[in-house]
C-alpha positions as CSV (number, residue, x, y, z in Angstrom):
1,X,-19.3,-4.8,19.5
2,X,-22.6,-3.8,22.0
3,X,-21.1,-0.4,22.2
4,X,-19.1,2.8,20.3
5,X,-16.2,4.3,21.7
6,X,-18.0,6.4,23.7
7,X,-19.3,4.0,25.5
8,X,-22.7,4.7,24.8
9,X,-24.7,1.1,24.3
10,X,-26.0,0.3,21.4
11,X,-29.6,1.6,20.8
12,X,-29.8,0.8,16.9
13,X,-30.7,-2.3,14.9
14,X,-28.0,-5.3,14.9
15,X,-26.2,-5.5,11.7
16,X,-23.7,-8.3,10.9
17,X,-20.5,-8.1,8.7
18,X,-19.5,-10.7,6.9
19,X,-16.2,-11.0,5.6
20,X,-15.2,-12.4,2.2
21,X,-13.1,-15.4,0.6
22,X,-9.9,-15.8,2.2
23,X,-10.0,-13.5,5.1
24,X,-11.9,-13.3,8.8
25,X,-13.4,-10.9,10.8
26,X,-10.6,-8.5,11.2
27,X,-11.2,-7.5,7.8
28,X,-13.5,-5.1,9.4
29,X,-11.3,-3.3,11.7
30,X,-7.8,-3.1,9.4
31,X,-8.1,0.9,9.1
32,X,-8.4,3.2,11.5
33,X,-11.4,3.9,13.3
34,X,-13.1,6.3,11.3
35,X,-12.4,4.4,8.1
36,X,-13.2,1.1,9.6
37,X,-17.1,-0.1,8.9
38,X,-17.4,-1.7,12.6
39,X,-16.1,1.0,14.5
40,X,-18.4,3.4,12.2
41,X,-21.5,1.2,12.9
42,X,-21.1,1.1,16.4
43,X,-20.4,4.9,17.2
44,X,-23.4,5.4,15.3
45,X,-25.6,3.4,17.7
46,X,-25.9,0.0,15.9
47,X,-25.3,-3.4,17.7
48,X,-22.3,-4.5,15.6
49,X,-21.7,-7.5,14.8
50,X,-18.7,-9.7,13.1
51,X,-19.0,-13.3,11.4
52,X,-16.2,-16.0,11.2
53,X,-16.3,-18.2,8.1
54,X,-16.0,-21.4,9.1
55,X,-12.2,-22.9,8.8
56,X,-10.3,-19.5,9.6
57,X,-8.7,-18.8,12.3
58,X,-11.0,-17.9,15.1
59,X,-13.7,-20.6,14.0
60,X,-12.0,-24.0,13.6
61,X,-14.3,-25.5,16.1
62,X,-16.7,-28.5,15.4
63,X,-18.4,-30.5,17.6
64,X,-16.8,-33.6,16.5
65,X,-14.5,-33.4,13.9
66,X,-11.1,-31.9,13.6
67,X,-9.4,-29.8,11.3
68,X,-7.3,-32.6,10.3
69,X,-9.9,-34.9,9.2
70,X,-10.9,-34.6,5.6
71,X,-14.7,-34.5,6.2
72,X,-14.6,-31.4,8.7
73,X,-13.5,-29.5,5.0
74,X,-16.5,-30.7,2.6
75,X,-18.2,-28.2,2.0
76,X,-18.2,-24.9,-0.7
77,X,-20.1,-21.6,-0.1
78,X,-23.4,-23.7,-0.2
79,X,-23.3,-24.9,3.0
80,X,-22.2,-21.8,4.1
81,X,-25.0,-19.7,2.8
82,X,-27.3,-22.3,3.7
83,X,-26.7,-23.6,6.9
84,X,-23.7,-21.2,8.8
85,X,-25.1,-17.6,7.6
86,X,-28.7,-19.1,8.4
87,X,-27.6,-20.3,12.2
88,X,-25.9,-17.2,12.5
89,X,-29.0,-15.3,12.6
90,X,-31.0,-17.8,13.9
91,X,-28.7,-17.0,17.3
92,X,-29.3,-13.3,16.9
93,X,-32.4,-12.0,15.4
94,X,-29.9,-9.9,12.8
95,X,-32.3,-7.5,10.3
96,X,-29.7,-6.2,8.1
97,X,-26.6,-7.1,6.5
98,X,-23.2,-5.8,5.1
99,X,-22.1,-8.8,3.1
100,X,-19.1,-9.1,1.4
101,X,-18.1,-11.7,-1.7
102,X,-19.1,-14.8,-0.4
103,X,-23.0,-15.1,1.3
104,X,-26.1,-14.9,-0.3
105,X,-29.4,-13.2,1.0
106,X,-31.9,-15.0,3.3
107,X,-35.4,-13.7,3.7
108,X,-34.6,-13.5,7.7
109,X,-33.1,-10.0,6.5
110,X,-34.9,-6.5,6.8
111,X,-32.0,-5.0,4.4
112,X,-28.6,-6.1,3.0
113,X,-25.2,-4.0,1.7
114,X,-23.4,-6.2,-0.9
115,X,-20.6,-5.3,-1.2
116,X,-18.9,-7.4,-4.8
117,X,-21.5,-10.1,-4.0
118,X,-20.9,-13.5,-5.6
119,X,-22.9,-14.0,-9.2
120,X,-21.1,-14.2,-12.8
121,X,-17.7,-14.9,-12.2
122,X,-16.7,-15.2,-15.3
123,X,-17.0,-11.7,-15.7
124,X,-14.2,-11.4,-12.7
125,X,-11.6,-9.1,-14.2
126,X,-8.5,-10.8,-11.8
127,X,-6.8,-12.3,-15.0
128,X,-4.8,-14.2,-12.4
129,X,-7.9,-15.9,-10.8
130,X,-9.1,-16.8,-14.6
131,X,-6.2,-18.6,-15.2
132,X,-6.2,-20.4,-11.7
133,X,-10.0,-21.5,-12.9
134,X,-8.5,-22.4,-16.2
135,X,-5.6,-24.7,-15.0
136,X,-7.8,-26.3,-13.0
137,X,-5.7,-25.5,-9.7
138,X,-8.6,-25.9,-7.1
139,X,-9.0,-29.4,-8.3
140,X,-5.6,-30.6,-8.7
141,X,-5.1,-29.8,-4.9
142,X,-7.9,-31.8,-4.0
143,X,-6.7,-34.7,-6.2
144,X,-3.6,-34.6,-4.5
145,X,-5.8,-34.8,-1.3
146,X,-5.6,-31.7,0.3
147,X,-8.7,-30.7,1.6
148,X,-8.1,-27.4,3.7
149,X,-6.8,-24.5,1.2
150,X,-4.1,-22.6,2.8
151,X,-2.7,-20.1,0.3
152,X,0.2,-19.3,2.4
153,X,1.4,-23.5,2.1
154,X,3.3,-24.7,0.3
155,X,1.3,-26.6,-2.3
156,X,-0.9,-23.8,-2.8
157,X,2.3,-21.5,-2.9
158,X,4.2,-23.9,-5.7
159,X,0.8,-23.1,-7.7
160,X,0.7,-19.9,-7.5
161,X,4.3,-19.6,-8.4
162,X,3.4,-21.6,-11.6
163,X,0.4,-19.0,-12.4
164,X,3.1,-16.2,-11.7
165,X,5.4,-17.8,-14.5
166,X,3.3,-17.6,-17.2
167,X,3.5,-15.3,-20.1
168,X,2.1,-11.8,-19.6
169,X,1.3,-12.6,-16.1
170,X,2.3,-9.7,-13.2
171,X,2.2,-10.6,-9.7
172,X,4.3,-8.5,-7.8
173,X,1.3,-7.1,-5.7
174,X,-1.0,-10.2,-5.5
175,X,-3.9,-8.1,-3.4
176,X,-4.3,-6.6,-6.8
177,X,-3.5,-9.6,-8.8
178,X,-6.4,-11.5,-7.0
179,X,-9.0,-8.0,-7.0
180,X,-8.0,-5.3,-9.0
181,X,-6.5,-1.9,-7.9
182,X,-8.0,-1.7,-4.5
183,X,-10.4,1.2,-3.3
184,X,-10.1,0.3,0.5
185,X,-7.7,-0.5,2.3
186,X,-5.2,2.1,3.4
187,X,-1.4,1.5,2.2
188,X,-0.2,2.5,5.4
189,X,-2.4,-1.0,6.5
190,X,-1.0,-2.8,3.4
191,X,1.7,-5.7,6.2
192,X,-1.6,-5.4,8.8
193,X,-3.8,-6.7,5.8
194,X,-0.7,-9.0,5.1
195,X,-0.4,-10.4,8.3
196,X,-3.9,-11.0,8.7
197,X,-4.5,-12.5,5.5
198,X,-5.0,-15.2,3.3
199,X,-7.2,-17.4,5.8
200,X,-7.4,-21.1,5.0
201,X,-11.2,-22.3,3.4
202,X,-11.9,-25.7,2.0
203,X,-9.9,-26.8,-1.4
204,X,-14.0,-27.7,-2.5
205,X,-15.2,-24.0,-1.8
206,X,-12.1,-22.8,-4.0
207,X,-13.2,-26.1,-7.0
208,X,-17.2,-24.6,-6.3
209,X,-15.6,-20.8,-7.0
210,X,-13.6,-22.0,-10.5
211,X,-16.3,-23.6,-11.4
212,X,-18.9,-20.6,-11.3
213,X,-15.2,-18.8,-13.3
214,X,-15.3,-21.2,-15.8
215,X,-18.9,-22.2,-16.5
216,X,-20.5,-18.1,-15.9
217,X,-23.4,-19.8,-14.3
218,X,-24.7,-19.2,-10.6
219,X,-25.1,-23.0,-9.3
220,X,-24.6,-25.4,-6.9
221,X,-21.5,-27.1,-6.6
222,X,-20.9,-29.4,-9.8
223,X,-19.8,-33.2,-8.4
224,X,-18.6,-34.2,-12.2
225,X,-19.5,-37.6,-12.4
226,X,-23.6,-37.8,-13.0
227,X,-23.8,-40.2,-10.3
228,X,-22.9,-38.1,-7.7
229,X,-25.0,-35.0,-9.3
230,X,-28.2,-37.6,-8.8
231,X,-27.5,-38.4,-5.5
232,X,-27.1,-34.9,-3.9
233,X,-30.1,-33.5,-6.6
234,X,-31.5,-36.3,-8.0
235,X,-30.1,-34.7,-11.8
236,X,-27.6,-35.0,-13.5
237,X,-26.4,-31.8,-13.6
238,X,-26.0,-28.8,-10.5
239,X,-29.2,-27.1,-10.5
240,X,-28.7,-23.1,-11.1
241,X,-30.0,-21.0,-8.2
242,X,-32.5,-18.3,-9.2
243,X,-31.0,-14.9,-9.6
């Protein structure tokens, strides 16, 4: 967004929004206008901005793999902090940052927002996503060979339909279910947000996410079997990134 509505180019620092876990760029311009960070941003003056997660909908490319190939999905937010976030300011020299759930900080930065930045997840208070990191969902997807996530399918439905099913579970409104009673998103936006939203990510980015649920440790992604932990860190377990 080089510009505001006025028209007026932008005269201010660049600032990139990232959007969170399950969900794209649009995330950013749901509400109107004045309640919408981007269009804020940019009538203020600032060169806005908006990021893609690899895997949703507008950024599915790859320079040669597809989609439907199982290696185009193998990755978790690792990758994505440290080689997508890090080429996306590598292509613009960004100096500040409005993050939200899923990126971690580079030193390329001159300031960052966070905005529910990933950490302890076990202190997530989503009961529902608890119990999703409990059952081992993520993982029995990937057994089943699923690679890509997509939370509207119809495995990932047939899950979610078992979470609803358990005893003392509510999931009449799952935005809430999945985050809480929600500060910002206007209700008049609530079928905009629904059509929008959930955006596929990999089934290994949702196994990496239980994990940090289940373990309360901020680490790399944990392969299981030792073997596999020495070959990509040469130990036998993850190693914990500093925090």
């Amino acid at each position: 967004m080089p510009a505001g509505r006025s028209g007026k180019s932008a005269d201010k620092p660049p600032v990139l929004l990232q959007h969170g876990l399950l969900s794209d760029g649009s995330t950013w311009l749901f509400n109107s206008p004045d309640e919408s960070l981007a269009f804020i941003l940019a009538d203020n003056g600032y060169d806005v901005w908006i990021a893609n997660t690899r895997g949703t909908r507008f950024s599915r490319g790859h320079t040669s793999l597809s989609p439907d190939e199982s290696a185009y999905w193998d990755w978790s937010w690792d990758e994505l902090a440290a080689y997508d976030l890090t080429a996306t300011f590598q292509y613009r020299t960004l100096t500040a940052l409005a993050a939200f759930s899923q990126e971690k900080l580079s030193n390329m930065l001159r300031s960052a927002a966070l905005l529910s930045p990933i950490a302890y997840l076990n202190q997530i208070p989503s009961l529902l996503t608890k119990v999703a990191a409990d059952m081992f969902l993520a993982e029995e997807l990937y057994w089943l060979g699923l690679r890509e996530f997509v939370p509207d399918g119809q495995a990932a439905s047939k899950l979610l339909e078992d979470i609803c099913s358990k005893p003392g579970m509510s999931c009449p409104n799952l935005m809430d279910a999945f985050t809480g009673p929600n500060c910002c998103v206007n209700s008049s936006k609530t079928n905009t947000f629904l059509d929008n939203s959930p955006q596929s990510t990999a089934t290994k980015n949702m196994i990496h996410l239980a994990q940090m649920v289940r373990t309360g440790s901020v680490a790399m992604y944990d392969y299981v079997n030792e073997d596999d932990n020495m070959k990509h860190y040469k130990q036998s377990t993850p190693p914990l990134y500093d925090t």
